[in-house]
One Martini backbone bead per residue (centre of mass of N, CA, C, O) as a GRO file, in nm:
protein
  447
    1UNK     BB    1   0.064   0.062  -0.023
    2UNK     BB    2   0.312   0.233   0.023
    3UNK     BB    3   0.447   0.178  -0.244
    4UNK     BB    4   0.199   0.305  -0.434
    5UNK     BB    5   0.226   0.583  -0.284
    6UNK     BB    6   0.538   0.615  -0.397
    7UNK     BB    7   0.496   0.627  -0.681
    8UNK     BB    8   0.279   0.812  -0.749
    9UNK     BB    9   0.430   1.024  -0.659
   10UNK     BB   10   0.673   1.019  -0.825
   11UNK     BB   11   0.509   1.079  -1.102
   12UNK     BB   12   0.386   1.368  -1.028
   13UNK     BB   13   0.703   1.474  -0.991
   14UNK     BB   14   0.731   1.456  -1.280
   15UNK     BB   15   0.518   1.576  -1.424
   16UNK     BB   16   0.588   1.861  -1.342
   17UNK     BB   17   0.863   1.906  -1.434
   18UNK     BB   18   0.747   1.829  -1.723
   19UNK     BB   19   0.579   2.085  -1.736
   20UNK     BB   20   0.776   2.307  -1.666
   21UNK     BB   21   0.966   2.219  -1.910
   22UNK     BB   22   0.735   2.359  -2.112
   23UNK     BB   23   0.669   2.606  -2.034
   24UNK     BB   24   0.977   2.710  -2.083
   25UNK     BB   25   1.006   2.661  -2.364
   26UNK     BB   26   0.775   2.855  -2.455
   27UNK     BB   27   0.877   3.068  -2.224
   28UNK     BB   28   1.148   3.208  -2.283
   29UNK     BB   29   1.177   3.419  -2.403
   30UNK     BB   30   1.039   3.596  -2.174
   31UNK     BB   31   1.176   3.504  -1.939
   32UNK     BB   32   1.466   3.639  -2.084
   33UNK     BB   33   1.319   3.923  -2.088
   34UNK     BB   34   1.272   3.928  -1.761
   35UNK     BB   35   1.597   3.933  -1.711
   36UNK     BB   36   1.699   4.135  -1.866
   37UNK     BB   37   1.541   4.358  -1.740
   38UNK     BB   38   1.602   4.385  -1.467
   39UNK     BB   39   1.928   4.394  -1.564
   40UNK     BB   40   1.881   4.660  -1.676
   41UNK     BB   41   1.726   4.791  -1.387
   42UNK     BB   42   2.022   4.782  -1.248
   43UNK     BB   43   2.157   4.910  -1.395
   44UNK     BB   44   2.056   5.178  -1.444
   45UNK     BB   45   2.017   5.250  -1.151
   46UNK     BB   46   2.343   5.294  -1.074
   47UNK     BB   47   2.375   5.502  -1.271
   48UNK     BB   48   2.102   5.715  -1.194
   49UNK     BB   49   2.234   5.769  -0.924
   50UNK     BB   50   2.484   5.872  -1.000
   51UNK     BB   51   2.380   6.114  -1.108
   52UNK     BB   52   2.219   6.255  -0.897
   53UNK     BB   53   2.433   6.266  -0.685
   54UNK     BB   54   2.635   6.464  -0.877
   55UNK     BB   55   2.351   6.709  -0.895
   56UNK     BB   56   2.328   6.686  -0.510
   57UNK     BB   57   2.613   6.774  -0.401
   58UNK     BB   58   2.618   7.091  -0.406
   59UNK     BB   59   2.367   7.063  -0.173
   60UNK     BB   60   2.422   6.811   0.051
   61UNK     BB   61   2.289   6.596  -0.110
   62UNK     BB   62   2.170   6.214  -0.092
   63UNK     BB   63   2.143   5.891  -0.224
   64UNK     BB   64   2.035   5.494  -0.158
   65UNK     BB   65   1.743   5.504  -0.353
   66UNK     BB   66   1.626   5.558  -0.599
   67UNK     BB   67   1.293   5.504  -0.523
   68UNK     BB   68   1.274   5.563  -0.233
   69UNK     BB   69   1.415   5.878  -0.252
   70UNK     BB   70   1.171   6.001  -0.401
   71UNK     BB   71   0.878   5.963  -0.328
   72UNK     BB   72   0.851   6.233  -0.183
   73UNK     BB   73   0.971   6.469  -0.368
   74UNK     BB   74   1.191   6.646  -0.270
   75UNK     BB   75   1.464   6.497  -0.443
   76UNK     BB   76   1.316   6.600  -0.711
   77UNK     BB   77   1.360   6.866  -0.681
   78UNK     BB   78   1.633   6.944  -0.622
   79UNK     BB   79   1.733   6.843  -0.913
   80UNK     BB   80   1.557   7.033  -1.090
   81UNK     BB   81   1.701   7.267  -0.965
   82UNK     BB   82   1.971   7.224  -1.079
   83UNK     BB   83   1.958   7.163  -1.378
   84UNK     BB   84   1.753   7.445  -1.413
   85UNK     BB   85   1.786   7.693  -1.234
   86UNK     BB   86   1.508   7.691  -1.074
   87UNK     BB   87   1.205   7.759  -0.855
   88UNK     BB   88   1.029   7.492  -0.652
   89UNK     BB   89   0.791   7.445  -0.462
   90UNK     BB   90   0.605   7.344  -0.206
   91UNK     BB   91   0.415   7.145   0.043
   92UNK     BB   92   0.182   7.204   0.294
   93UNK     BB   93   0.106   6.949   0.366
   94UNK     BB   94   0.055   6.736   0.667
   95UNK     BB   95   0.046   6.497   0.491
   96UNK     BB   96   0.236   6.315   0.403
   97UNK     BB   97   0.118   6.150   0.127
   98UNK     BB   98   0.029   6.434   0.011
   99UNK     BB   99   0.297   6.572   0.002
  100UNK     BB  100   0.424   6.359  -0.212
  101UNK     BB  101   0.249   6.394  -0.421
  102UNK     BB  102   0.244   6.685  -0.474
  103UNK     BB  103   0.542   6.724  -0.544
  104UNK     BB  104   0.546   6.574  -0.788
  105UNK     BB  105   0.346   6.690  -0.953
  106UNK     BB  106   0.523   6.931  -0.956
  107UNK     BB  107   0.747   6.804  -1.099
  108UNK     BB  108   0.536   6.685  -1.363
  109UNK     BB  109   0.501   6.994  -1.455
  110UNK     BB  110   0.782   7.106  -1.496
  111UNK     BB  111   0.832   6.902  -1.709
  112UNK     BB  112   0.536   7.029  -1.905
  113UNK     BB  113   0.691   7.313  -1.902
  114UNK     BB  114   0.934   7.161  -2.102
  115UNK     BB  115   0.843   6.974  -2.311
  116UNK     BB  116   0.771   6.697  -2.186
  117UNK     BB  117   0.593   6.373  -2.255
  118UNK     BB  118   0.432   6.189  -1.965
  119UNK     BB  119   0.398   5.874  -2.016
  120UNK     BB  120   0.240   5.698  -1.800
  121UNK     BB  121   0.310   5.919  -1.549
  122UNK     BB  122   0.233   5.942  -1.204
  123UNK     BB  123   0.259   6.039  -0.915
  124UNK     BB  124   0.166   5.741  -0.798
  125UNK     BB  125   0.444   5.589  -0.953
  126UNK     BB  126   0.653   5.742  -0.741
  127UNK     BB  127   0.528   5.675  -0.453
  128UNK     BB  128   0.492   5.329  -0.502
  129UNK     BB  129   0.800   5.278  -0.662
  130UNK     BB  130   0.808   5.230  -0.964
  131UNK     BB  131   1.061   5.124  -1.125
  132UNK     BB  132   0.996   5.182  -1.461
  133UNK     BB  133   0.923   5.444  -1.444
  134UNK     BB  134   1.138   5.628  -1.264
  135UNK     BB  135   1.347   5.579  -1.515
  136UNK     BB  136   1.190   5.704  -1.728
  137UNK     BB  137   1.211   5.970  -1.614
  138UNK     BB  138   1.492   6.002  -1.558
  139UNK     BB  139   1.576   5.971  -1.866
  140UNK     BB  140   1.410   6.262  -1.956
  141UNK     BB  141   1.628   6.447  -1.753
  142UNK     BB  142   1.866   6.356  -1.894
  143UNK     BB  143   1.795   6.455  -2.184
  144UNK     BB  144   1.686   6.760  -2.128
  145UNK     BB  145   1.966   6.824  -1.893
  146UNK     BB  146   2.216   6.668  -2.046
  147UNK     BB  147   2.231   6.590  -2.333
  148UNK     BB  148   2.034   6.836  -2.465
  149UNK     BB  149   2.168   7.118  -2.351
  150UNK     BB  150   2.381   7.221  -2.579
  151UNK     BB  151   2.133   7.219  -2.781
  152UNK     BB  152   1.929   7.415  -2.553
  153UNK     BB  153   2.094   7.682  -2.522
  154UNK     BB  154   1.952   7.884  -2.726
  155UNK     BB  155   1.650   7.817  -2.717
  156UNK     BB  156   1.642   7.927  -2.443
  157UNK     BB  157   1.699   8.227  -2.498
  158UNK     BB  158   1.441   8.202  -2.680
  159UNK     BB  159   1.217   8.066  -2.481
  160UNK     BB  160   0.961   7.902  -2.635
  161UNK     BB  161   1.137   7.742  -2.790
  162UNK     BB  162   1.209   7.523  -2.536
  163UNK     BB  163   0.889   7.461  -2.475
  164UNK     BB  164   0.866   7.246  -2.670
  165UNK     BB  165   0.710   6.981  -2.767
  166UNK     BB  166   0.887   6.645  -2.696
  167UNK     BB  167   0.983   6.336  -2.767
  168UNK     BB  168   1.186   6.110  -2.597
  169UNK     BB  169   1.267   5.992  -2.914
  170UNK     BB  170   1.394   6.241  -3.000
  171UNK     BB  171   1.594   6.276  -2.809
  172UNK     BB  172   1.752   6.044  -2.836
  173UNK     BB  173   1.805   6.065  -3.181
  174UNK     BB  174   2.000   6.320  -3.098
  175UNK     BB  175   2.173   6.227  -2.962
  176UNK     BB  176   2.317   6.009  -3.079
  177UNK     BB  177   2.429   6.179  -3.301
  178UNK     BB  178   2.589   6.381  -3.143
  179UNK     BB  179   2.775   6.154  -3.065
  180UNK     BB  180   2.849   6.048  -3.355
  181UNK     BB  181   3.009   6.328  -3.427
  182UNK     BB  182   3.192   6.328  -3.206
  183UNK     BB  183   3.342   6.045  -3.239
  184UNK     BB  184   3.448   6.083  -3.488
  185UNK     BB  185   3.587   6.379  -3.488
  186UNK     BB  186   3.800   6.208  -3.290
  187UNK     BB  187   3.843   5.910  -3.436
  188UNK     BB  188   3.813   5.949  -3.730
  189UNK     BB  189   3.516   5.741  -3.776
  190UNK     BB  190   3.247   5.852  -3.972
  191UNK     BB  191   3.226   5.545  -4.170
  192UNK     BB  192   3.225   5.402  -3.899
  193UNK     BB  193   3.023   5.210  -3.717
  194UNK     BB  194   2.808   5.304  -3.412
  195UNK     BB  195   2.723   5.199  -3.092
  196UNK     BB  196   2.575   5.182  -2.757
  197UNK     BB  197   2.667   4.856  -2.667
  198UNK     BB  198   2.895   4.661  -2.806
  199UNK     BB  199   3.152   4.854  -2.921
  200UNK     BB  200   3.229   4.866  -2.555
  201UNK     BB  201   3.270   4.582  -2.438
  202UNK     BB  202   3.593   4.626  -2.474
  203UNK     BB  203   3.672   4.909  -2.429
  204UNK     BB  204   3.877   5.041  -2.664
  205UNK     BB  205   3.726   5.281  -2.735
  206UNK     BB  206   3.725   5.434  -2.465
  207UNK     BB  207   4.025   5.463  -2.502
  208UNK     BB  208   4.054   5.613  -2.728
  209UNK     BB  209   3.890   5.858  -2.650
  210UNK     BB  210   4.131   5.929  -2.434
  211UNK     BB  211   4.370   5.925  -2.584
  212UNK     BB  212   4.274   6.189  -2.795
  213UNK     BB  213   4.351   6.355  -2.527
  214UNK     BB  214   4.561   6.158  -2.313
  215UNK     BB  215   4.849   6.031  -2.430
  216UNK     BB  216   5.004   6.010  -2.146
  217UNK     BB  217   4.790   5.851  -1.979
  218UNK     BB  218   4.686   5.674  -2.243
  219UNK     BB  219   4.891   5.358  -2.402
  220UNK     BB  220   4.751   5.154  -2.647
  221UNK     BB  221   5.017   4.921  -2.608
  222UNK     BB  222   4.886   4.852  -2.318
  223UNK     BB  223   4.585   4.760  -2.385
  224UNK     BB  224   4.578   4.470  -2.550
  225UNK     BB  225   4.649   4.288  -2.251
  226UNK     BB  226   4.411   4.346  -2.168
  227UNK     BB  227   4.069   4.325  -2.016
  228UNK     BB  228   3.777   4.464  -2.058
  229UNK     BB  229   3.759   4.559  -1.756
  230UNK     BB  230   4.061   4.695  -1.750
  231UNK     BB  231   3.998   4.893  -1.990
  232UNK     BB  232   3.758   5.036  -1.837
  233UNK     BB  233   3.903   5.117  -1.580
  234UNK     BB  234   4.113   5.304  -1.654
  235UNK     BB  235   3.950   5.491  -1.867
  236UNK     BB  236   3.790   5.594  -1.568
  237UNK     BB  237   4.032   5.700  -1.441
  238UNK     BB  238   4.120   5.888  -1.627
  239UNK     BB  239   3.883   6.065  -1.631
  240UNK     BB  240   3.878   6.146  -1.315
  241UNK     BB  241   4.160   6.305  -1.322
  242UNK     BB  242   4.169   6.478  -1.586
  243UNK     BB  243   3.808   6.546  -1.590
  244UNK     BB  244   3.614   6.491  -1.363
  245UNK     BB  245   3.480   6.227  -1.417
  246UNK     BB  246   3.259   6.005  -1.329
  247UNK     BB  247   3.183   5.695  -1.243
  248UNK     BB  248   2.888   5.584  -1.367
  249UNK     BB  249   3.049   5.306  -1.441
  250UNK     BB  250   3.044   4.940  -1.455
  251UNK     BB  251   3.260   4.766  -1.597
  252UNK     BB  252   3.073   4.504  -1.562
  253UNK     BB  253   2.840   4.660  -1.714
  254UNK     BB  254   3.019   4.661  -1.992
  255UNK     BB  255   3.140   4.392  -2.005
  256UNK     BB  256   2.908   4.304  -2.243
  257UNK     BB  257   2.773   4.207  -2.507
  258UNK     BB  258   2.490   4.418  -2.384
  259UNK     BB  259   2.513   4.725  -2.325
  260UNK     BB  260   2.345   4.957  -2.233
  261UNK     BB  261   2.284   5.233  -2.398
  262UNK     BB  262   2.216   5.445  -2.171
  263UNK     BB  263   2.460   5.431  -1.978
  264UNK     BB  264   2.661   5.531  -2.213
  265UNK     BB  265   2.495   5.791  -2.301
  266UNK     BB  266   2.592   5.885  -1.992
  267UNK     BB  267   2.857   5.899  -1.999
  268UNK     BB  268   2.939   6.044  -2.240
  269UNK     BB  269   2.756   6.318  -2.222
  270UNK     BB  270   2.916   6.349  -2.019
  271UNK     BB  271   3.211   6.412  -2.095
  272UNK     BB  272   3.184   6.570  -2.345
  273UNK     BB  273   3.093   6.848  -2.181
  274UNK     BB  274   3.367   6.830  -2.030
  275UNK     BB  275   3.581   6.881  -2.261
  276UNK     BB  276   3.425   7.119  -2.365
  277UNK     BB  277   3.490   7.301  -2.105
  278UNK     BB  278   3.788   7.216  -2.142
  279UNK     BB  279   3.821   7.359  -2.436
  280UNK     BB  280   3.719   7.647  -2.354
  281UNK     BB  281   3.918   7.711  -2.144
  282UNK     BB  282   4.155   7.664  -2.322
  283UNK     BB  283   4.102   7.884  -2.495
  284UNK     BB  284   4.091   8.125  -2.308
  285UNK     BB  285   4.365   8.060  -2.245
  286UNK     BB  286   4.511   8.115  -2.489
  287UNK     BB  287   4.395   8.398  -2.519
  288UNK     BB  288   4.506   8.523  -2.283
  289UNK     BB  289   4.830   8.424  -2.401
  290UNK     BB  290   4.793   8.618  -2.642
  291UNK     BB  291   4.756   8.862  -2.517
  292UNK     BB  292   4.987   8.857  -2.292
  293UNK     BB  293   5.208   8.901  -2.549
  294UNK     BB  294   5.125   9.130  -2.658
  295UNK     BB  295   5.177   9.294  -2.437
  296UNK     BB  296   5.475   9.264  -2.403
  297UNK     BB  297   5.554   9.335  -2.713
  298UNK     BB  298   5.495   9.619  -2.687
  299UNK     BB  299   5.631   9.673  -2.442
  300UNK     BB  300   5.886   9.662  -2.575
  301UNK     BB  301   5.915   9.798  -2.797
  302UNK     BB  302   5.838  10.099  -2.614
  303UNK     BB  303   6.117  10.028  -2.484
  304UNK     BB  304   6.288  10.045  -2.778
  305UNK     BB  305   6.209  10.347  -2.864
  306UNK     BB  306   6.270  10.513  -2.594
  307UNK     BB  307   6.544  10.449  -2.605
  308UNK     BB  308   6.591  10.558  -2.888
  309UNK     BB  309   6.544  10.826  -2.790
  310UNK     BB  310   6.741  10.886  -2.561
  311UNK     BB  311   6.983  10.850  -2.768
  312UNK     BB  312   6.933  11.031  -3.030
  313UNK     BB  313   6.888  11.319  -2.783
  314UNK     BB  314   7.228  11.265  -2.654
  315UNK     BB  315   7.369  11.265  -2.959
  316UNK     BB  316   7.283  11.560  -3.007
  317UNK     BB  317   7.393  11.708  -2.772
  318UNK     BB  318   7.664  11.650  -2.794
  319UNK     BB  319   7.703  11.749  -3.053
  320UNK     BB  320   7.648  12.064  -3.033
  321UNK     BB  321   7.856  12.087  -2.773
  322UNK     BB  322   8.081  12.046  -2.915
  323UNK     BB  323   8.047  12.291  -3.172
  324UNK     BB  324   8.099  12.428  -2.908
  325UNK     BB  325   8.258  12.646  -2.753
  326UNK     BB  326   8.404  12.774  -2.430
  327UNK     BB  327   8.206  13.022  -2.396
  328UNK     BB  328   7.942  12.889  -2.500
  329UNK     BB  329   7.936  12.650  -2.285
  330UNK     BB  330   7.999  12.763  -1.972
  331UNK     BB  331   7.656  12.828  -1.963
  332UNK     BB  332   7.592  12.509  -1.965
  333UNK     BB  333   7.591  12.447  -1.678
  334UNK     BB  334   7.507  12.353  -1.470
  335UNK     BB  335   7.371  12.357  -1.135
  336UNK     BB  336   7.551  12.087  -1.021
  337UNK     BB  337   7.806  12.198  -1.082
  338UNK     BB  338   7.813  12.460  -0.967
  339UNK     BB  339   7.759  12.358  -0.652
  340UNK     BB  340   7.987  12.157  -0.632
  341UNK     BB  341   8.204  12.367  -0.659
  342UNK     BB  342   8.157  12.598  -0.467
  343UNK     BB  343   8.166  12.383  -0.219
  344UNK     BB  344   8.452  12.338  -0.266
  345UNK     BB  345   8.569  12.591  -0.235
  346UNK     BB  346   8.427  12.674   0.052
  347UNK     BB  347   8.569  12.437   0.200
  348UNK     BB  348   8.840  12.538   0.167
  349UNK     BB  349   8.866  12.822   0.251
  350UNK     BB  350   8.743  12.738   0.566
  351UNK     BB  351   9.008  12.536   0.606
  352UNK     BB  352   9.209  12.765   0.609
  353UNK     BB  353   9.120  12.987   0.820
  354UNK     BB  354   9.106  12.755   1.052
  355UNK     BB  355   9.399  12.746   1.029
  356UNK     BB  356   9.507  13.003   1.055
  357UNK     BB  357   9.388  13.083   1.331
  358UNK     BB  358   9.534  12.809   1.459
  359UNK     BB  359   9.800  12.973   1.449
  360UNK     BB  360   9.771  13.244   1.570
  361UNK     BB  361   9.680  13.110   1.846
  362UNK     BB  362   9.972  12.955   1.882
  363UNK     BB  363  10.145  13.225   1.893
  364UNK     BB  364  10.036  13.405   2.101
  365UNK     BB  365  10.095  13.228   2.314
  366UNK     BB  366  10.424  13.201   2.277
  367UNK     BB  367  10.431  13.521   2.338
  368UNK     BB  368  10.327  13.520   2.630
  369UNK     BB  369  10.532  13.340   2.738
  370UNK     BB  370  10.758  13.541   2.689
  371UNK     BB  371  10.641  13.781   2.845
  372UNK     BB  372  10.674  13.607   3.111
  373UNK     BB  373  10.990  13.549   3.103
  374UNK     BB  374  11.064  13.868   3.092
  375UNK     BB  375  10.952  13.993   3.332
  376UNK     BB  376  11.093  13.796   3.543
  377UNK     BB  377  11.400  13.936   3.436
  378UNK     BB  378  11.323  14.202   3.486
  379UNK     BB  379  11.281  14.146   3.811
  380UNK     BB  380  11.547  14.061   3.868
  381UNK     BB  381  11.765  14.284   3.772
  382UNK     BB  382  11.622  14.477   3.962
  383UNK     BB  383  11.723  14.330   4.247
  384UNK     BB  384  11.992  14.366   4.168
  385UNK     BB  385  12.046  14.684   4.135
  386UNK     BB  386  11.958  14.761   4.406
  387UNK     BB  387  12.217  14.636   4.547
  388UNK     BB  388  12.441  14.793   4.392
  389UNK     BB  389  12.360  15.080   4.472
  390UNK     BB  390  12.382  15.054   4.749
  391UNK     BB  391  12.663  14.974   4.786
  392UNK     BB  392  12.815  15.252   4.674
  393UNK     BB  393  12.712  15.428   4.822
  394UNK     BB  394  12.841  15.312   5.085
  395UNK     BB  395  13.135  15.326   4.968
  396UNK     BB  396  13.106  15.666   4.955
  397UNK     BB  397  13.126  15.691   5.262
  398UNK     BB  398  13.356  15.543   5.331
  399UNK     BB  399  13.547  15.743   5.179
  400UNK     BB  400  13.460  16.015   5.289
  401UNK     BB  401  13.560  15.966   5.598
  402UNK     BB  402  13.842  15.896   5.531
  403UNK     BB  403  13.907  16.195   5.348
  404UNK     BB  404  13.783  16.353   5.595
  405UNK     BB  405  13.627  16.501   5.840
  406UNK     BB  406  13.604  16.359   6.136
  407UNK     BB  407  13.452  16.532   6.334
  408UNK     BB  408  13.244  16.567   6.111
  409UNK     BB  409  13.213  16.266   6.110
  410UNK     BB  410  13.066  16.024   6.178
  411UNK     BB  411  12.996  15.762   6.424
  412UNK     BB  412  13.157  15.437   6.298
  413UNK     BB  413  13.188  15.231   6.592
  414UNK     BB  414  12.891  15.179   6.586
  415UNK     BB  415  12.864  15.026   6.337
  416UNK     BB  416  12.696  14.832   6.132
  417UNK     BB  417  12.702  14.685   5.831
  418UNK     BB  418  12.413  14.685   5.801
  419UNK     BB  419  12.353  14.946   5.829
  420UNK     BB  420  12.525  15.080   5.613
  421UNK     BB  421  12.342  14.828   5.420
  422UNK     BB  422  12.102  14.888   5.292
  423UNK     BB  423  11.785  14.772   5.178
  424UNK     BB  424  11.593  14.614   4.950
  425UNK     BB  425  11.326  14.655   4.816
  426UNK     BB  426  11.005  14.578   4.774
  427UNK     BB  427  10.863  14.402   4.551
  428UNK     BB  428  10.592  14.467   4.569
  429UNK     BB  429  10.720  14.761   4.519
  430UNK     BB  430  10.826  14.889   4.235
  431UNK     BB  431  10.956  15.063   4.061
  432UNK     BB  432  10.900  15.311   3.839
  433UNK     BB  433  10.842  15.353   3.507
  434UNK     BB  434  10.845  15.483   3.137
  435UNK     BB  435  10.981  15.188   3.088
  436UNK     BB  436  10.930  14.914   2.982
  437UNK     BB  437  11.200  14.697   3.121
  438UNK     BB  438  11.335  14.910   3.272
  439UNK     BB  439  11.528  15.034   3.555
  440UNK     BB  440  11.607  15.240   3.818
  441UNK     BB  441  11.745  15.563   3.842
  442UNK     BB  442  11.938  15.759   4.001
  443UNK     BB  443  12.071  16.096   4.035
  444UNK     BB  444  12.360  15.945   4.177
  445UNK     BB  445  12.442  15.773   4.004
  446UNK     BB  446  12.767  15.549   3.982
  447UNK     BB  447  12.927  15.479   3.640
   0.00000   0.00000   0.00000
């Protein structure tokens, strides 16, 4: 009983496994279409996410589920605000659910008075985070505001022309075209046919388009030996530090027999953006070194034409001056010449007077000294006299005593020597002459 019941039983699971693999055959297309589509939808959030968070970065925000982080709308603002440099309102409604529609309509009414048509996506696609239309949104954004930017910056200009109603598949096949005029005229390679799938799956293709811009940095004999994700990689690296382009693309999703069309013409077309802005720069830079060489060679000129008018107008003085007399000359003298000579006169002549001065007051000082030397000899020589004078008198007293009248001559027994030789005037008190330095002689002066 029981092994009928075990036979039983596995022939149902045989029958179902022969129906599953009958179905799957059936529907094999489908099946490899829905996986596919999957893998295109993971393949596309992660370039559109890393797309978007590259346009909130320089506002402070960022995402990480591209689907849950829009849901509310004001993610979805944000954005728009900033591809488009315009300002849009918010939603004051107090309940989140209505706050997050009004917001998003706000976002697709944005979307839908610039010009494009957002066919079967409504708020509540949004909100309620439905996968495959919240990409073709996004999808519609990077069409209208980055890739078709280049070309629809005239229109912007003239207003009504920008707002102009256009399919997303219009904005595709001018992308692409685009897109296709750029990698010839860069590649050289205009009548080679080039798609946004296959074309790329080996690297090959971007590293040539990055060699074409900076061969220092990526060099294509050294790409041979590379491996296809290799190669995706090395040229998102050098597109990075070179260009400073995101790298939007994941190598492992390009190097695939069919890279998904939109996420490749989203790297190229941020690429060629920044090479355009940096061919721009460039050509400013140069534009700038050619005007400031410019103004350096002129003013070069005018200072050897100055020179030249300097060098001149100093050989016709020279020749002039030689021309002229000594007498003609004279005059021609400038004022720092004569002042120069002047003060050197004048300096010499004060430097004379001074010495003559300084001369005459050292004579003057030995002339005093000789006046007191002499002083001196004249005191000496009077106090010699003075006492020659009276030593005579007394000789002559004492002659006439011996040859006199004893009787009539004074009592000369007690009379002492001292007494008989009177004193030398007092030096305090010189007797006064008529002439200085002649001493005085009295009236009976016995020469």
């Amino acid at each position: 009983m029981n092994g009928d019941r075990g036979r039983s039983d596995g022939k149902e699971n045989r029958d179902i496994e022969k129906r599953r693999e009958q179905w799957r055959q059936r529907h094999a297309v489908t099946i490899k279409l829905i996986e596919l589509k999957s893998t295109r939808e993971e393949v596309q959030k992660r370039t559109f996410q890393k797309w978007v968070n590259m346009y909130l970065r320089p506002r402070g925000a960022h995402i990480t589920d591209l689907f849950s982080d829009l849901q509310n709308g004001e993610m979805l603002l944000q954005l728009l605000e900033q591809v488009s440099g315009d300002t849009l309102p918010r939603s004051r409604c107090v309940d989140a659910q209505l706050r997050s529609l009004e917001n998003v309509n706000i976002a697709l009414s944005f979307l839908r008075s610039h010009g494009l048509e957002m066919v079967n996506i409504d708020a509540m696609n949004i909100v309620s985070g439905n996968t495959t239309l919240t990409l073709g949104m996004i999808w519609i954004i990077i069409l209208k505001f980055q890739l078709c930017d280049a070309a629809d910056k005239k229109q912007r200009s003239e207003g009504d022309c920008y707002k102009q109603k256009v399919a997303p598949n219009e904005l595709g096949n001018t992308l692409q075209q685009q897109l296709k005029d750029w990698i010839g005229d860069v590649l050289e390679c205009r009548d080679h046919p080039i798609n946004f799938s296959s074309s790329w799956s080996d690297g090959v293709l971007l590293c040539r388009l990055i060699h074409a811009y900076r061969p220092d940095k990526l060099e294509m004999g050294s790409v041979g030996a590379m491996s296809p994700v290799e190669r995706v990689q090395v040229a998102l690296s050098v597109a990075k530090s070179c260009f400073g382009v995101e790298p939007l693309l994941s190598p492992h999703d390009v190097a695939t027999s069919q890279p998904d069309e939109r996420v490749i013409m989203v790297y190229l077309s941020v690429l060629k953006n920044a090479l355009r802005d940096m061919k721009t720069a460039r050509q400013k830079s140069a534009k700038l070194a050619e005007l400031r060489s410019a103004s350096q060679r002129l003013l070069s000129e005018m200072e050897q034409e100055q020179e030249q008018c300097v060098g001149d107008i100093a050989s016709e003085w020279r020749r002039l001056r030689d021309s002229l007399s000594d007498t003609e000359r004279r005059p021609q003298l400038g004022l720092n010449e004569i002042f120069r000579r002047s003060s050197k006169q004048l300096t010499a002549e004060y430097d004379h007077k001074i010495k003559d001065a300084r001369n005459q007051l050292r004579e003057f000082s030995r002339e005093v000294q000789e006046l007191d030397t002499f002083d001196s000899e004249v005191r000496r020589l009077y106090y010699l006299s003075g006492y020659v004078h009276t030593y005579r008198n007394s000789l002559a007293k004492v002659d006439i005593y011996k040859h006199g009248n004893r009787s009539s001559s004074p009592n000369l027994t007690n009379v002492s020597p001292d007494q008989l030789i009177p004193r030398a005037p007092s030096p305090a008190h010189p007797p006064q002459s008529d002439h200085p330095g002649t001493p005085h002689q009295s009236s009976d002066h016995i020469s």
